[in-house]
Each structure stands twice: as structure tokens, then as C-alpha cells.
C-alpha positions in Angstrom: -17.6 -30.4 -3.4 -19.1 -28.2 -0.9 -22.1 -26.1 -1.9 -23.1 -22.6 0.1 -26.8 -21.3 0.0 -27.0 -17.7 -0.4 -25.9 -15.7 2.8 -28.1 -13.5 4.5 -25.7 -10.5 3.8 -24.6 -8.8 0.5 -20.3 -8.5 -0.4 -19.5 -6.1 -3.3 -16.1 -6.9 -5.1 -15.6 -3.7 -7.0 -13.3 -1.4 -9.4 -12.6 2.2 -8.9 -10.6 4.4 -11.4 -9.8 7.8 -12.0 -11.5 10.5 -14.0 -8.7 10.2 -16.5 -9.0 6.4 -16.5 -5.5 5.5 -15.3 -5.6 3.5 -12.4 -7.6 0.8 -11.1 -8.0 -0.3 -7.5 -9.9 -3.3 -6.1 -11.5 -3.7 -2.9 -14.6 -5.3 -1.0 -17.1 -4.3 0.9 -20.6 -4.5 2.5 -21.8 -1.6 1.7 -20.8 -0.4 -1.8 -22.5 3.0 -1.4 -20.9 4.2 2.4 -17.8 3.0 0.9 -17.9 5.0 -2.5 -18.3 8.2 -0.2 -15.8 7.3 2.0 -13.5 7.0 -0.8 -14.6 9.9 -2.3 -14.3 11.9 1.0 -11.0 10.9 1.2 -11.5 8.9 4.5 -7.6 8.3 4.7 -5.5 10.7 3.1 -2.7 8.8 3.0 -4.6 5.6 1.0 -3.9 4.7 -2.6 -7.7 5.9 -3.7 -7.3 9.3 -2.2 -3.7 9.8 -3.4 -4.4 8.9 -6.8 -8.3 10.0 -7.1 -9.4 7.1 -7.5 -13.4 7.3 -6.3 -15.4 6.3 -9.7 -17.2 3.0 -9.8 -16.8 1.2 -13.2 -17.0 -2.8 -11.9 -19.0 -4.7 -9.2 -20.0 -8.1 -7.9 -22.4 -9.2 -5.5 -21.8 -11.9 -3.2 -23.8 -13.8 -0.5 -20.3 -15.0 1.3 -18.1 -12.8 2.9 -15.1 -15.8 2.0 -16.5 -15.3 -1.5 -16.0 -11.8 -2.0 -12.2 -12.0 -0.6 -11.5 -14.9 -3.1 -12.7 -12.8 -6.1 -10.9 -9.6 -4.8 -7.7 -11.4 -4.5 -8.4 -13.3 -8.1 -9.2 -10.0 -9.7 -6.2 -8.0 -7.6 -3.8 -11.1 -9.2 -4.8 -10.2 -12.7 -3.1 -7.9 -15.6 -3.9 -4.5 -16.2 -5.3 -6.1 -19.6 -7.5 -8.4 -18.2 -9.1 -6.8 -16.0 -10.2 -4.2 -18.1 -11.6 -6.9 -20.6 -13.3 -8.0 -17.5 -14.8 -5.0 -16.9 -15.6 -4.2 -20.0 -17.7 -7.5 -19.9 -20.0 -5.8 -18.0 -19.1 -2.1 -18.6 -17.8 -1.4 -22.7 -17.9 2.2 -22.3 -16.3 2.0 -18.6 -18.8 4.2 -17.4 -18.9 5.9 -14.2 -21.6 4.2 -11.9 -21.2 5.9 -9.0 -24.9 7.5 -9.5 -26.5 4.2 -9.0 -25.5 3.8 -5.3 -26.6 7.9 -4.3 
């Protein structure tokens, strides 16, 4: 088994819906609060997040490892609209928008 000490930089695997709640998206990053703006700004008007609105934060996960964060993004991207909303409501019940916590 191999075991990795805590990297010297931070990966967020995170979950961004709607106002209405629709749609989820899931992506990764390094910087969770550059990237909320940039989705909120609409960086690429032609991306999924800006097409469908999608700019409010109701999931995250930190990471040490860059490898890490991909894995978990990929896991959580392979999962059913059903379970990843019990997975977010793990953390989340209310699915509340926590965009205010990265300002």
C-alpha cells in the first residue's frame, strides 16, 4: 500500500448547482474562491456552468494531492443524480448555498 503525507498545496473537489437546484456540475481546483467567480463571471460563455447557471457552491473537499482530487472528481462525476445528492447532503442537508464562505 502506498501512503502520501499531506501535500504542501490545497485541491477542492466541489459541486455547483443552480438557483433552482436542477443541475449539478463537478469540477476541481486549487483555488475554490478564483474559481467560484470565474464561474460566476461566466469566464467561458460557451461552458456548461455559464449555460445552465450553474455558480452556487453546495459541496467541497479538500485534498493535499493534486492525483487525489482528480480521483474523487471522477468518482463523484461517475455517480447517480441520487447519490450524489445524498452525498452532499452528508455534509450539506439543507443544500445551502456556500458561496459566501470563499468572498
Amino acid at each position: 500500500m502506498i501512503e502520501f503525507t499531506e501535500g504542501i498545496y490545497t485541491f477542492y473537489v466541489y459541486i455547483l448547482t443552480n438557483k433552482s437546484k436542477t443541475v449539478l456540475y463537478t469540477g476541481v481546483t486549487n483555488n475554490l474562491k478564483l474559481r467560484l467567480q470565474q464561474h460566476k463571471d461566466k469566464l467561458n460563455p460557451n461552458s456548461f456552468t455559464a449555460r445552465y447557471n450553474t455558480h452556487f457552491l453546495i459541496f467541497y473537499e479538500k485534498f493535499g494531492w493534486i492525483q487525489l482530487a482528480i480521483e474523487r472528481e471522477k468518482e463523484i462525476k461517475n455517480l447517480s443524480r441520487e447519490r450524489k445528492l445524498n452525498l452532499i447532503k452528508e455534509m450539506n442537508p439543507d443544500l445551502e448555498f456556500w458561496n459566501d464562505f470563499f468572498k
